[in-house]
Structure formats: C-alpha cells, structure tokens
N, CA, C and O of each residue as an XYZ file, in Angstrom:
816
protein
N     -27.431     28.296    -35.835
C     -26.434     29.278    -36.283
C     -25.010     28.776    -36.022
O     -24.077     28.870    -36.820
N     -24.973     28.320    -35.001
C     -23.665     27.996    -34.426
C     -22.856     26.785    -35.315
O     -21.635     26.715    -35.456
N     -23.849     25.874    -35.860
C     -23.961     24.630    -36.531
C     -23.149     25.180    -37.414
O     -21.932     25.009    -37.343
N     -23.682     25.855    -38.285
C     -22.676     26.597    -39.894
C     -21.800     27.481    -39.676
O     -21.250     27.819    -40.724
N     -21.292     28.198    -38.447
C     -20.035     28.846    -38.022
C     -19.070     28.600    -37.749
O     -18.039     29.265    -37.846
N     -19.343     26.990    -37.120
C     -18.491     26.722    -36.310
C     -17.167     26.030    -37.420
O     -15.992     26.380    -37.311
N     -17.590     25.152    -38.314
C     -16.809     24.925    -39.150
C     -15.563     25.721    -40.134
O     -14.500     25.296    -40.587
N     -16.364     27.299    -40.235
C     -15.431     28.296    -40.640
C     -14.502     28.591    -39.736
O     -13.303     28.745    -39.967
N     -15.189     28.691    -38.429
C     -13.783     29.042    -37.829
C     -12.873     28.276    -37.520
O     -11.695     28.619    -37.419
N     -13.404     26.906    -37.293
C     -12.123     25.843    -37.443
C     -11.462     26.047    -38.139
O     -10.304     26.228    -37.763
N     -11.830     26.160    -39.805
C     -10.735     26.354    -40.735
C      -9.630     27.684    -40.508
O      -8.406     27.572    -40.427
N     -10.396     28.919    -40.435
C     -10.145     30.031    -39.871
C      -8.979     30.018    -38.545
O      -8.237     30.987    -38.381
N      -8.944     29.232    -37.957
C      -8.082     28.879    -37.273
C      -6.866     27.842    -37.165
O      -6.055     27.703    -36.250
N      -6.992     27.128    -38.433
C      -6.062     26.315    -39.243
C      -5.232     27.286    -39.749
O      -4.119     26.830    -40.012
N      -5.367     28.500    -39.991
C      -5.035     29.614    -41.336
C      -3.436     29.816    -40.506
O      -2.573     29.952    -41.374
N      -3.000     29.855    -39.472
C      -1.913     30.472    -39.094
C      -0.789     29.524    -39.335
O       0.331     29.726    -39.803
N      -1.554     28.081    -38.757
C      -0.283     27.326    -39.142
C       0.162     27.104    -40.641
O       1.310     27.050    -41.085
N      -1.122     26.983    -41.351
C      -1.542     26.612    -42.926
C      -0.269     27.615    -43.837
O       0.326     27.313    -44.871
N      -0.164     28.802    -43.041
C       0.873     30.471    -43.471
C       2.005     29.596    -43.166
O       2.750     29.267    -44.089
N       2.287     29.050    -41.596
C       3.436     29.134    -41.867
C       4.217     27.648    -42.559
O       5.393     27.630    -42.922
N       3.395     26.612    -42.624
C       3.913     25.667    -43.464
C       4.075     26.363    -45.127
O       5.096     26.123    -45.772
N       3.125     27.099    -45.618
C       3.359     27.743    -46.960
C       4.833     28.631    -47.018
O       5.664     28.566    -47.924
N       4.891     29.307    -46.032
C       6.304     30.090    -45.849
C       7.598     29.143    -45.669
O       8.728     29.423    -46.069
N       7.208     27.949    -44.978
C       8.331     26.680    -44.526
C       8.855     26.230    -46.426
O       9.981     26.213    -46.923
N       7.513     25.928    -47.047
C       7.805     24.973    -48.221
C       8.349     26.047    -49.124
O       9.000     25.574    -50.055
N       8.246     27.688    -49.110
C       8.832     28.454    -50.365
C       9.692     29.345    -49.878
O       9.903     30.469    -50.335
N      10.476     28.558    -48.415
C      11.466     29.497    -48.070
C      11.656     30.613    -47.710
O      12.697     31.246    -47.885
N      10.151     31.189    -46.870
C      10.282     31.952    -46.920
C      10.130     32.669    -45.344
O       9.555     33.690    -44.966
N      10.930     31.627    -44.632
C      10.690     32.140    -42.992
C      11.968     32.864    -42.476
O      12.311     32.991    -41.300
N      12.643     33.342    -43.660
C      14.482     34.134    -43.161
C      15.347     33.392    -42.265
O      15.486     32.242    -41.849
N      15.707     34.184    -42.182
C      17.844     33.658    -41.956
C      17.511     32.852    -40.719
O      18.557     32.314    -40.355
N      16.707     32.596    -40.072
C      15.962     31.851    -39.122
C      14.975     31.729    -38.466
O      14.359     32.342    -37.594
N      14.851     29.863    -39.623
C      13.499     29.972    -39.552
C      12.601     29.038    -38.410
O      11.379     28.893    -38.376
N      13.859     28.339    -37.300
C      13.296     27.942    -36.246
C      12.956     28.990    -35.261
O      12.023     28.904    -34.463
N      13.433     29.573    -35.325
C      13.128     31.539    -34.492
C      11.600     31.881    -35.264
O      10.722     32.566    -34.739
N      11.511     31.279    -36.543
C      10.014     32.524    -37.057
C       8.841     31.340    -36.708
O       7.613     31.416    -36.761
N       9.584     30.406    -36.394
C       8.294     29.039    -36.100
C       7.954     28.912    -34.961
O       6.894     28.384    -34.624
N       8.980     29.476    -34.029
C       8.578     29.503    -32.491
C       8.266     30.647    -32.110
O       7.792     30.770    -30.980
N       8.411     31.545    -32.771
C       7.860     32.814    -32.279
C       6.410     32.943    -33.059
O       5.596     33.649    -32.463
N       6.062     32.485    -34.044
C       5.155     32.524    -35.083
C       3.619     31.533    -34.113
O       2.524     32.070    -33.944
N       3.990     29.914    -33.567
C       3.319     29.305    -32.496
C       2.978     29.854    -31.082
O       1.997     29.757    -30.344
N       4.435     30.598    -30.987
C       4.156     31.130    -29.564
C       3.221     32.078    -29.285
O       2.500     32.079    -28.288
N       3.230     33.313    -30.624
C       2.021     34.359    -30.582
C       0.783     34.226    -30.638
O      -0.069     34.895    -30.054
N       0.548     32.711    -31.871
C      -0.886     32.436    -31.690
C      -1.465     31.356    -30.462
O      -2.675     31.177    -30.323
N      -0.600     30.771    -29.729
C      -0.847     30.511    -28.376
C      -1.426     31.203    -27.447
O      -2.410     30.861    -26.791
N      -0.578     32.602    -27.344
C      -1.089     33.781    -26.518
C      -2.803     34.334    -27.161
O      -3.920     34.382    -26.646
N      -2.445     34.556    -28.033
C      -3.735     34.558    -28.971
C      -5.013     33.953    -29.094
O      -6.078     34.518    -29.340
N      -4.786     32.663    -28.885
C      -6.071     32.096    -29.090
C      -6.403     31.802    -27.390
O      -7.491     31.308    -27.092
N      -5.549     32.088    -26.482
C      -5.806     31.557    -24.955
C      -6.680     33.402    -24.773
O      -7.678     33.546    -24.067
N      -6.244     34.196    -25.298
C      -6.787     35.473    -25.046
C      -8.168     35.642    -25.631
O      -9.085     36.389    -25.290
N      -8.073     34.733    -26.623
C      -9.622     34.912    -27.210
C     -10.818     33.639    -26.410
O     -12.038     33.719    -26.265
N     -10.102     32.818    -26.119
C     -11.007     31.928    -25.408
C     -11.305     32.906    -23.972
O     -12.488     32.859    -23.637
N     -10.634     33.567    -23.294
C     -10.683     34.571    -22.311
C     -12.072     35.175    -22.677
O     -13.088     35.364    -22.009
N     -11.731     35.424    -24.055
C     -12.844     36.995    -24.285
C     -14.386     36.519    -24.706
O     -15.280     37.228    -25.168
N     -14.418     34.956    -24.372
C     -15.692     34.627    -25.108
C     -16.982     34.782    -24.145
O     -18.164     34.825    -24.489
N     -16.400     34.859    -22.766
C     -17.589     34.978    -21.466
C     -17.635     36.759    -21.211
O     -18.774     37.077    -20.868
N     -16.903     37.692    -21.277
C     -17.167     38.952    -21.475
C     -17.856     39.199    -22.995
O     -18.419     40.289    -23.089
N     -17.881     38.654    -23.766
C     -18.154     39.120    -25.185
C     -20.078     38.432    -24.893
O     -21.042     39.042    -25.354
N     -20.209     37.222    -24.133
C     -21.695     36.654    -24.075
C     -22.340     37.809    -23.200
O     -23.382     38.313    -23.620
N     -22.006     38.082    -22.479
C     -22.314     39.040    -21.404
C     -22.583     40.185    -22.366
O     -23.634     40.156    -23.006
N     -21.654     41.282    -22.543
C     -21.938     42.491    -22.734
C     -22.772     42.333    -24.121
O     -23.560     43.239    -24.395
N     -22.670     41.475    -24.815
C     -23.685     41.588    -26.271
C     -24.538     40.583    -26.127
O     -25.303     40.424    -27.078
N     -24.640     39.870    -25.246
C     -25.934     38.579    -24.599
C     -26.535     37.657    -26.192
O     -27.614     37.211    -26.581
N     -25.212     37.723    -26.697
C     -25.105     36.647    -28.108
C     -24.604     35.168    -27.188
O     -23.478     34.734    -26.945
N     -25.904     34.681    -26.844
C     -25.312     33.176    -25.847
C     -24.963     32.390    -26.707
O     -23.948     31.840    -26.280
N     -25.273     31.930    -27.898
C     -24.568     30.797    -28.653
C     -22.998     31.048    -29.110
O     -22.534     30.277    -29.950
N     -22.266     31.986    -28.641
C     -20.857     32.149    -29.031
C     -19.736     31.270    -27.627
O     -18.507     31.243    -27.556
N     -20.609     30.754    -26.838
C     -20.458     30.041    -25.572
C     -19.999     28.704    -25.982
O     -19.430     27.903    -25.241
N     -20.340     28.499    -27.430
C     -20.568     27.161    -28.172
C     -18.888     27.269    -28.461
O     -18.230     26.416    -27.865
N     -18.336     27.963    -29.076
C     -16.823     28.324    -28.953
C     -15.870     28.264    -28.622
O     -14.800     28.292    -29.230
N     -16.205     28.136    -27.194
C     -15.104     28.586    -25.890
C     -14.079     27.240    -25.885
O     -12.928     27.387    -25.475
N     -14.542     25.950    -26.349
C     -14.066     24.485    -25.747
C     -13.171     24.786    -26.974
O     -11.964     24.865    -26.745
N     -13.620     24.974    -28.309
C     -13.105     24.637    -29.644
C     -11.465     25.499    -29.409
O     -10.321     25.046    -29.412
N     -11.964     26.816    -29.229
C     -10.624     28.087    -29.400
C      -9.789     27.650    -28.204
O      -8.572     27.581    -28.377
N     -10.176     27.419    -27.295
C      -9.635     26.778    -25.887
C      -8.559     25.851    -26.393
O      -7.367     26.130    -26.267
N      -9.208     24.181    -27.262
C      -8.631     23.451    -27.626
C      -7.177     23.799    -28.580
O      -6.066     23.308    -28.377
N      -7.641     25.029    -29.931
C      -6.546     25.676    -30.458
C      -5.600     26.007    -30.060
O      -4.518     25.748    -30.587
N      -5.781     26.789    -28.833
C      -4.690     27.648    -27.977
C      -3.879     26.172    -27.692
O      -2.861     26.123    -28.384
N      -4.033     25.209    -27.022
C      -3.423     24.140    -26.606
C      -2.898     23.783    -27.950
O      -1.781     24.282    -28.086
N      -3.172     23.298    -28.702
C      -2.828     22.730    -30.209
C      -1.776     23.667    -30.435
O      -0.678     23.121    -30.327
N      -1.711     25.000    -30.738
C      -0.418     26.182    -30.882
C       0.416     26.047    -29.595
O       1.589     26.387    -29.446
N      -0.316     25.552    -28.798
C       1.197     25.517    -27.671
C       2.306     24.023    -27.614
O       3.397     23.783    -27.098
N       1.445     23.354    -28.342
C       1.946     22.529    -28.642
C       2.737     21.935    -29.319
O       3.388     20.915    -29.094
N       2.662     22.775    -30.408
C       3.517     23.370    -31.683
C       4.915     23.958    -31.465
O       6.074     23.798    -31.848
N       4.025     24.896    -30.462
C       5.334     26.097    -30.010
C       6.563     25.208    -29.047
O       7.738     25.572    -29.086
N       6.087     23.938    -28.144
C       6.759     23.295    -27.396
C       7.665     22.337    -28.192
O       8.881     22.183    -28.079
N       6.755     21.699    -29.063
C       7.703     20.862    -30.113
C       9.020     21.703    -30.905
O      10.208     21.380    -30.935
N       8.344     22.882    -31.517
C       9.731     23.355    -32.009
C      10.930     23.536    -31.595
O      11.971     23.601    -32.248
N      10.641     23.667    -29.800
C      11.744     24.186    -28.847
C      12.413     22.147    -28.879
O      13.534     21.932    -29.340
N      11.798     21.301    -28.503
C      12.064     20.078    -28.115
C      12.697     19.583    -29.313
O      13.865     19.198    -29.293
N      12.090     19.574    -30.207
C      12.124     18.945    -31.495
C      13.549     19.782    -32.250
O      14.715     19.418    -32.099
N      13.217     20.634    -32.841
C      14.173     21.291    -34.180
C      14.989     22.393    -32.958
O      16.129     22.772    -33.229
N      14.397     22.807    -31.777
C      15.269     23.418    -30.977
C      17.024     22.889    -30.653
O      18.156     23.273    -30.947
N      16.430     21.877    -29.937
C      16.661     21.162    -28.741
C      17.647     19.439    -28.928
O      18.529     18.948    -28.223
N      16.855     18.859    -30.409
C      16.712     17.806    -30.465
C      16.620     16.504    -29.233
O      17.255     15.471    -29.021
N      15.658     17.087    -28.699
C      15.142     16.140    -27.650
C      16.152     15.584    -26.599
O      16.045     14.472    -26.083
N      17.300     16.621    -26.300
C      18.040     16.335    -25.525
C      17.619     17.090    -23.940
O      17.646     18.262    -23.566
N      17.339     16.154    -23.442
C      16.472     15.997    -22.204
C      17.547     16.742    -21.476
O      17.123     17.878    -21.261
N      18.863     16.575    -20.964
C      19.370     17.374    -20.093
C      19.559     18.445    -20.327
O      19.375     19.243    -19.408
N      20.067     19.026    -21.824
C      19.926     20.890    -22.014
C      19.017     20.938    -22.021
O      18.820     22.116    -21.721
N      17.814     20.359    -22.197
C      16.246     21.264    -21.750
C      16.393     21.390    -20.593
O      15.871     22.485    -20.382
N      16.889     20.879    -19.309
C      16.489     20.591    -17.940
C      17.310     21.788    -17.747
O      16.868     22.708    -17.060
N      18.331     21.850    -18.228
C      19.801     23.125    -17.704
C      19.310     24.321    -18.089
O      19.670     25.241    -17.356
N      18.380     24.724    -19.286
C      17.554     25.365    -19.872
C      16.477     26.236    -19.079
O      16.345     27.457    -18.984
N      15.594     24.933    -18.425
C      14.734     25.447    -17.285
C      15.280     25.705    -16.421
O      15.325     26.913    -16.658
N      15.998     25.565    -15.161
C      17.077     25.718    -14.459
C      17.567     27.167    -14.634
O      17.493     27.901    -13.648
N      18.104     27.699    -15.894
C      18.679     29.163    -15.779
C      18.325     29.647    -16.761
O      19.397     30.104    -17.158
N      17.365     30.001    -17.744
C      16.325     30.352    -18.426
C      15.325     30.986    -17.618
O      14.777     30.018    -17.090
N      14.694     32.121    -17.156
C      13.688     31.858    -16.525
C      12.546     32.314    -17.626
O      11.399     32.428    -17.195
N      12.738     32.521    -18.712
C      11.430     32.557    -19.326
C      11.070     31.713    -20.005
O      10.246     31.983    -20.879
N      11.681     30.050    -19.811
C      11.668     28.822    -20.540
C      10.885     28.393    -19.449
O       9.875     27.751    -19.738
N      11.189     28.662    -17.946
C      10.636     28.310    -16.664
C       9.445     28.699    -16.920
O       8.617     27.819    -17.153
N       9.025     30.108    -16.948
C       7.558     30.599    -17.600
C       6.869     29.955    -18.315
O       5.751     29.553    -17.992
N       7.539     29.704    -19.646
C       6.744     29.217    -20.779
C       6.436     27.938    -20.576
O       5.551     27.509    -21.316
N       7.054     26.929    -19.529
C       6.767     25.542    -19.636
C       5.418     25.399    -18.454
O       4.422     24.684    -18.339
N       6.117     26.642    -17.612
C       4.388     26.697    -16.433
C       3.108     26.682    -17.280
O       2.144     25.917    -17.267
N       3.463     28.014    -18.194
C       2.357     28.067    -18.592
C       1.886     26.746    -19.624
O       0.714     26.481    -19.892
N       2.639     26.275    -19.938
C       1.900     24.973    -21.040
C       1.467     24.265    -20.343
O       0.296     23.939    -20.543
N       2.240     23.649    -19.122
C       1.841     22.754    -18.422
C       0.338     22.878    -17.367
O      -0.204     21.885    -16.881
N      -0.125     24.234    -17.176
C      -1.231     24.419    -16.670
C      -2.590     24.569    -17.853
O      -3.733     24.907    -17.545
N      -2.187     24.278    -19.023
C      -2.891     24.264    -19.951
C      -2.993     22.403    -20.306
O      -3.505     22.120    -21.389
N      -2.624     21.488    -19.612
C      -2.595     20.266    -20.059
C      -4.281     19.807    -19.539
O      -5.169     19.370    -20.272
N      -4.354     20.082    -17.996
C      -5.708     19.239    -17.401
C      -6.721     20.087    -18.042
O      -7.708     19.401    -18.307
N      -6.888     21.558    -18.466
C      -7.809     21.945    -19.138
C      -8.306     20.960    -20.543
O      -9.394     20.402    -20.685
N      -7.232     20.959    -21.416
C      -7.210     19.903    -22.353
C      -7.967     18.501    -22.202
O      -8.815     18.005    -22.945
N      -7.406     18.012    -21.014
C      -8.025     16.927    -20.678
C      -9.210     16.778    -20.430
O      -9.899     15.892    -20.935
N      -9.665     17.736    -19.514
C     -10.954     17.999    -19.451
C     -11.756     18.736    -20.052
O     -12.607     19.314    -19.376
N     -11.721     18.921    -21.434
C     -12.646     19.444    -21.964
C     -13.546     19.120    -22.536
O     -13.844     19.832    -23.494
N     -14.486     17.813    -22.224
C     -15.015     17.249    -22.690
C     -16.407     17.069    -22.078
O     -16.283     16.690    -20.913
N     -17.245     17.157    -22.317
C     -19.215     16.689    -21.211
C     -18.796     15.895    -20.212
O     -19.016     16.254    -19.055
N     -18.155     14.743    -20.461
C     -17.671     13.890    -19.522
C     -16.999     14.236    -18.675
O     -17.180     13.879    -17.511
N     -16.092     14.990    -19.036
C     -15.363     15.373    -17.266
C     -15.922     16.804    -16.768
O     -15.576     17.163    -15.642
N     -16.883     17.768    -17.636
C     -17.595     17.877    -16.982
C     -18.828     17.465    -15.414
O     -18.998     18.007    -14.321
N     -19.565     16.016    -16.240
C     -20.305     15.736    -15.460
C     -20.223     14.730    -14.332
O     -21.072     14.313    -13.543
N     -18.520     14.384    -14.555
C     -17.494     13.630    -13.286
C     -17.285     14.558    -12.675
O     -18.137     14.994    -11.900
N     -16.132     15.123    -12.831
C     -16.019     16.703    -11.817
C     -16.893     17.234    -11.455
O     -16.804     17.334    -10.232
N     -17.957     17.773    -11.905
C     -19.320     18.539    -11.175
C     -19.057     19.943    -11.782
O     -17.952     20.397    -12.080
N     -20.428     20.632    -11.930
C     -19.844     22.103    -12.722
C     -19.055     22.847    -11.539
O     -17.907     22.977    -11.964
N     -19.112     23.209    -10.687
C     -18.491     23.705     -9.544
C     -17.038     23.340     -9.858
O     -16.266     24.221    -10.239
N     -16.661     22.145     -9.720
C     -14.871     21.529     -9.612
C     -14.844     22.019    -11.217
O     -13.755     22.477    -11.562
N     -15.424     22.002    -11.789
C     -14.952     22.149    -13.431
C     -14.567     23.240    -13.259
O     -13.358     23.396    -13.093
N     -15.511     24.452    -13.236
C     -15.072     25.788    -13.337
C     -14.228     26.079    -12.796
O     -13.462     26.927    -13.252
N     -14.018     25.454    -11.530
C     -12.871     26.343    -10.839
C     -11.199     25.328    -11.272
O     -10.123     25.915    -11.152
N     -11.232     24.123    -11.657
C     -10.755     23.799    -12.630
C     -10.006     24.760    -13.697
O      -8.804     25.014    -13.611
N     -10.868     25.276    -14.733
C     -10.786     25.647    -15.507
C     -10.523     27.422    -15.885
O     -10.424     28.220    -16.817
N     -10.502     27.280    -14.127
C      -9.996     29.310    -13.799
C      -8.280     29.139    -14.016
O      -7.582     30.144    -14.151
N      -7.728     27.836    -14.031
C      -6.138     28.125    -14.079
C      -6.035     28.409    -15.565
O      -4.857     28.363    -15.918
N      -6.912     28.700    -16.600
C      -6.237     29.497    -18.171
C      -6.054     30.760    -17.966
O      -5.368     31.353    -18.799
N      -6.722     31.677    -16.577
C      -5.597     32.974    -16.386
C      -4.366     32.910    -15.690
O      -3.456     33.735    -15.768
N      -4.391     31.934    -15.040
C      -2.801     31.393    -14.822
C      -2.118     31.050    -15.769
O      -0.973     31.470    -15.598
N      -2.275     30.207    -17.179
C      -1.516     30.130    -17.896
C      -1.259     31.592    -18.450
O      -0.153     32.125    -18.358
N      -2.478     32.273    -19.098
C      -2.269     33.582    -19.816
C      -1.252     34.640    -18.877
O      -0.375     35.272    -19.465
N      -1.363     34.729    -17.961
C      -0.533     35.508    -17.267
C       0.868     34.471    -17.609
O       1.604     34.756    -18.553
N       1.052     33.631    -17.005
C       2.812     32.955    -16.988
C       2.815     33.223    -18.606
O       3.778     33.962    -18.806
N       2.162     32.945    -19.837
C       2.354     33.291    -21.029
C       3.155     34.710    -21.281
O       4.200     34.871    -21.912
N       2.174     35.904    -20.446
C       3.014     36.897    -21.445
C       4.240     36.766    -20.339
O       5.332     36.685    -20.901
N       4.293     36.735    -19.188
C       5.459     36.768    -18.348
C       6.681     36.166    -19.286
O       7.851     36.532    -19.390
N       6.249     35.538    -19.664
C       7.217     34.011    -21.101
C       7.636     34.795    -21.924
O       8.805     34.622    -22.268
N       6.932     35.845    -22.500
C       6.816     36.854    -23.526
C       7.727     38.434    -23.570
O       8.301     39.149    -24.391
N       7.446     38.400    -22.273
C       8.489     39.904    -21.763
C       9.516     39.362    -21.594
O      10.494     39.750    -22.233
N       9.669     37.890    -20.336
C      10.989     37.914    -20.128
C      12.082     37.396    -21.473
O      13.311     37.424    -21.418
N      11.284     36.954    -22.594
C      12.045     36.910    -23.280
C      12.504     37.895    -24.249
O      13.716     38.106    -24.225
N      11.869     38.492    -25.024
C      11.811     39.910    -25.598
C      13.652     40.739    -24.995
O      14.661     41.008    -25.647
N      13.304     40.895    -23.446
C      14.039     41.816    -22.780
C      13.809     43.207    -23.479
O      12.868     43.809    -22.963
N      14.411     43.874    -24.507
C      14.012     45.038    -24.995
C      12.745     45.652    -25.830
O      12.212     46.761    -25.804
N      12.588     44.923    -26.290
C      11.233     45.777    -27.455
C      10.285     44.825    -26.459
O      10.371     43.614    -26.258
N       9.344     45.808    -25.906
C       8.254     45.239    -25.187
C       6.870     45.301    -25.709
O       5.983     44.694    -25.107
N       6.544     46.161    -27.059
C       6.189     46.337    -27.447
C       4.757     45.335    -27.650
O       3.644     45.503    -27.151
N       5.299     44.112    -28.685
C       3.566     43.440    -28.966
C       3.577     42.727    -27.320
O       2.506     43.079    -26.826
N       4.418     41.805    -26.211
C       4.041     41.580    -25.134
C       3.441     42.571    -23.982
O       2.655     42.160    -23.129
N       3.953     44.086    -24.060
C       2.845     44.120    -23.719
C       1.460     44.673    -23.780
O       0.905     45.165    -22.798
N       0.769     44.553    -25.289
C      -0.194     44.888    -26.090
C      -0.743     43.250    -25.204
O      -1.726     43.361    -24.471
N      -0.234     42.169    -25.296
C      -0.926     41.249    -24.725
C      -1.215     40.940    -23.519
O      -2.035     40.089    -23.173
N      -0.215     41.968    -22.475
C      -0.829     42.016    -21.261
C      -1.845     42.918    -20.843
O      -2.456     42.871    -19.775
N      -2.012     43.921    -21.961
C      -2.722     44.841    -21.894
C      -4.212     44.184    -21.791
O      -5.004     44.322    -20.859
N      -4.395     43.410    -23.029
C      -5.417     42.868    -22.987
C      -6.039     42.035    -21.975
O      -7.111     42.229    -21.401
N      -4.995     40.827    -21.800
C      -5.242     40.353    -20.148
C      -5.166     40.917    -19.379
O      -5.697     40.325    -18.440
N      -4.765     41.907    -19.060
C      -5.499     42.889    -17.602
C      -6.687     42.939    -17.849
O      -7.355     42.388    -16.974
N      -7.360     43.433    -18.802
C      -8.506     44.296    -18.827
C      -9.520     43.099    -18.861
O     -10.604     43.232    -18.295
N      -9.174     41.844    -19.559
C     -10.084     40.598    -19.352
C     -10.154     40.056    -17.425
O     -11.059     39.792    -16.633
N      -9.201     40.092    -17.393
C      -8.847     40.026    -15.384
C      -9.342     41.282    -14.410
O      -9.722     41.231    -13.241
N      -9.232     42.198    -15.118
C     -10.222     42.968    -14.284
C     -12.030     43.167    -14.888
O     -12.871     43.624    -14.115
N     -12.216     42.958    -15.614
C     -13.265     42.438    -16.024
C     -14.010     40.969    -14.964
O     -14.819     41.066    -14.042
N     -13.744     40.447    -15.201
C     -13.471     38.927    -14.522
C     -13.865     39.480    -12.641
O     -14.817     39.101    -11.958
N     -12.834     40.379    -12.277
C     -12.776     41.196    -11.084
C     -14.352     41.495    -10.857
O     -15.050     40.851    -10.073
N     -14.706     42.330    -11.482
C     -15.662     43.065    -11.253
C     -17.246     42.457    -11.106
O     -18.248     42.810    -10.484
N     -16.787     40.961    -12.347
C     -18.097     40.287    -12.465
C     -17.944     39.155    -10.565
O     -18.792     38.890     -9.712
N     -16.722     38.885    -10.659
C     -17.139     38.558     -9.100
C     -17.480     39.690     -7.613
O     -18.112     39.314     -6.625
N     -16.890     41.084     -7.788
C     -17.162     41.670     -7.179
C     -18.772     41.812     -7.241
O     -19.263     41.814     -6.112
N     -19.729     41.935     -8.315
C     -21.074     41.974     -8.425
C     -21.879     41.006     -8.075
O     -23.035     41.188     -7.696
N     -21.200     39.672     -8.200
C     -21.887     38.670     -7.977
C     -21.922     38.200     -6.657
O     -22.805     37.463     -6.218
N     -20.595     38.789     -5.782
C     -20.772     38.264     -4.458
C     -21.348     39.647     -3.904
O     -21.764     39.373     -2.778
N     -21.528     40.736     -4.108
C     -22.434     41.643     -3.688
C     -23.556     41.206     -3.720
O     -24.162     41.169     -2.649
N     -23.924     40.942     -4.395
C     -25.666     40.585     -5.365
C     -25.909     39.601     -4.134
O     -26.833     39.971     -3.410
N     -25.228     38.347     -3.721
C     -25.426     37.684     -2.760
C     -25.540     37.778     -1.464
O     -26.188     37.000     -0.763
N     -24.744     39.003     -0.977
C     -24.874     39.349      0.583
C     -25.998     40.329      0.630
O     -26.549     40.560      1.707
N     -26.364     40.906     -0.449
C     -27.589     41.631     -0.174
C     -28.962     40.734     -0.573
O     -29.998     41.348     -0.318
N     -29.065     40.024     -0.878
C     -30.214     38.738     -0.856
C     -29.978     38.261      0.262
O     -30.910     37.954      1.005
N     -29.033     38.142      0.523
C     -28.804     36.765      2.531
C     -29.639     38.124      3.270
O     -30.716     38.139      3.866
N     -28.787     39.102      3.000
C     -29.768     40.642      4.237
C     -31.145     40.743      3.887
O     -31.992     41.049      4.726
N     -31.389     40.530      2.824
C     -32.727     40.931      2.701
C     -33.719     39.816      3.649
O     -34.566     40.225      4.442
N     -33.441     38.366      3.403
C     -33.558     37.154      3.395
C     -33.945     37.355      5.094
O     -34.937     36.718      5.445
N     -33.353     38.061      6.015
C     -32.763     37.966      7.639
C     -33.472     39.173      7.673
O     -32.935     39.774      8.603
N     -34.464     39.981      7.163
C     -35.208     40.989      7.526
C     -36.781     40.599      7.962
O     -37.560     41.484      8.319
C-alpha cells in the first residue's frame, strides 16, 4: 500500500512550492513578493514539521502502522521548506551579507528563533537515513530525533514573535503543538507507569 502512496504524496508535497513558483512566473505574489515567499516557505515549514509530529499519534490512535513509512519522507520536506524559507532571507533578503545577518540575529529576536529552530532541524536531516540509524543505535536515534519538538516549538516562537499583532494563524499552530506535546506527555506518562508496575509486580 505504502509502495503506491508514497509517490502521490511526494508530488502532493511538491504542490506548495510548484503554487508559488506559478505565482513568481505570472506575477502574481503582490507589492511584495520576497515577503509572500518567506512567509509562504515559512508556513509550510511549520506545517510539514507539525505533520511529521502527527504521524506517531495518528499510528497509535487508528493502529494504521504503515503510515510510519512517512514520517522520514514529510520530516525530510519540512527541512527542504526550511530551507527555502532560509535562502530567501540569505539570498533575495539579505544578499548574503554575512554581517547584517549577524546584526540581525543579535537584535532580531525572532530571526534568533527562526535560525534555532532550523539549525536543530540540520542533524535530524543528517540522520535520517538506516545507516545512522544502525550507527547511533535506536535508543541514541530516538532521543536524537526528540529535538523536532524543539525545533516546532522555537518555530512558532519565530512565528509570534514576528507577527507581533495578528496572532491569529501562529497561534492555530501552537495550538496544535501543544496538543501533539501533550499527547507525547501522556504516552510517556503511561509508559513509565506501565513499567513501575511490572518492576512491583516482578518484587512480589
């Protein structure tokens, strides 16, 4: 199943940038359109890091295990859109002038945010592969791979503090990451329960 899905959603997930190069070539990103390209990358960043979030609550509560097959691909996206979103700032922002980026981070603090969060999204990247799986060990992997609620959190933090007034879609996206983080909460609260009452039973 997974075999013939997986390809749609690749494409399916091409679709955002695919919009906004179509909007780039017919002019149609308004009075500014490095503002609709970085805000346009930046949302589906948040986006696809929120949906890679939702793929281990979604196996769980509907015990559809082949959607597990997913998690590396949408994972990889989210990085690919942040990547996007970083270039525009560097690139057509910025023009790669290394010291106003630095003065930027420095007294910006939601540039400070947004670069945490990319930058804790790099070793995930790196490691997303069987291989550094089975170097790291599943143990170091996973816990590895617990800093994408560190990025998602510094994300919307990136998101409010920039906004300042209309808080509106940031925080529809923290909304969601709470409820994936307390989710998350609860499955370790059960699981280390589940364990101290096996050790008691175990000592009876």
């Amino acid at each position: 199943m997974l075999r013939y899905i997986k390809p749609v959603i690749f494409l399916a997930c091409l679709a955002p940038l695919a919009r906004l190069v179509w909007r780039g070539l017919h002019a149609d990103l308004g009075a500014n359109p490095i503002e609709a390209i970085t805000h346009g990358t930046g949302d589906w960043t948040l986006t696809f890091l929120l949906i890679t979030l939702s793929i281990t609550p979604l196996r769980k509560l509907t015990r559809q295990y082949w959607i597990i097959g997913l998690r590396r691909m949408l994972g990889l996206f989210a990085f690919f859109y942040g990547c996007l979103h970083l270039m525009t700032y560097v690139w057509l922002d910025k023009f790669f002038d290394v010291h106003e980026m630095l003065a930027d981070i420095a007294k910006r603090r939601f540039i400070t945010a947004g670069m945490t969060a990319f930058a804790l999204m790099i070793p995930l990247a790196l490691t997303s592969t069987r291989w550094s799986i089975r170097k790291l060990g599943g143990k170091k992997w996973q816990a590895l791979h617990r800093l994408i609620y560190f990025s998602a959190v510094a994300g919307v933090i990136h998101y409010i503090w920039l906004v300042k007034a209309d808080l509106k879609r940031p925080l529809e996206y923290g909304s969601v990451l709470a409820l994936l983080l307390l989710f998350r909460a609860l499955l370790w609260a059960r699981t280390k329960f589940a364990s101290i009452e096996k050790r008691e039973l175990s000592q009876v």
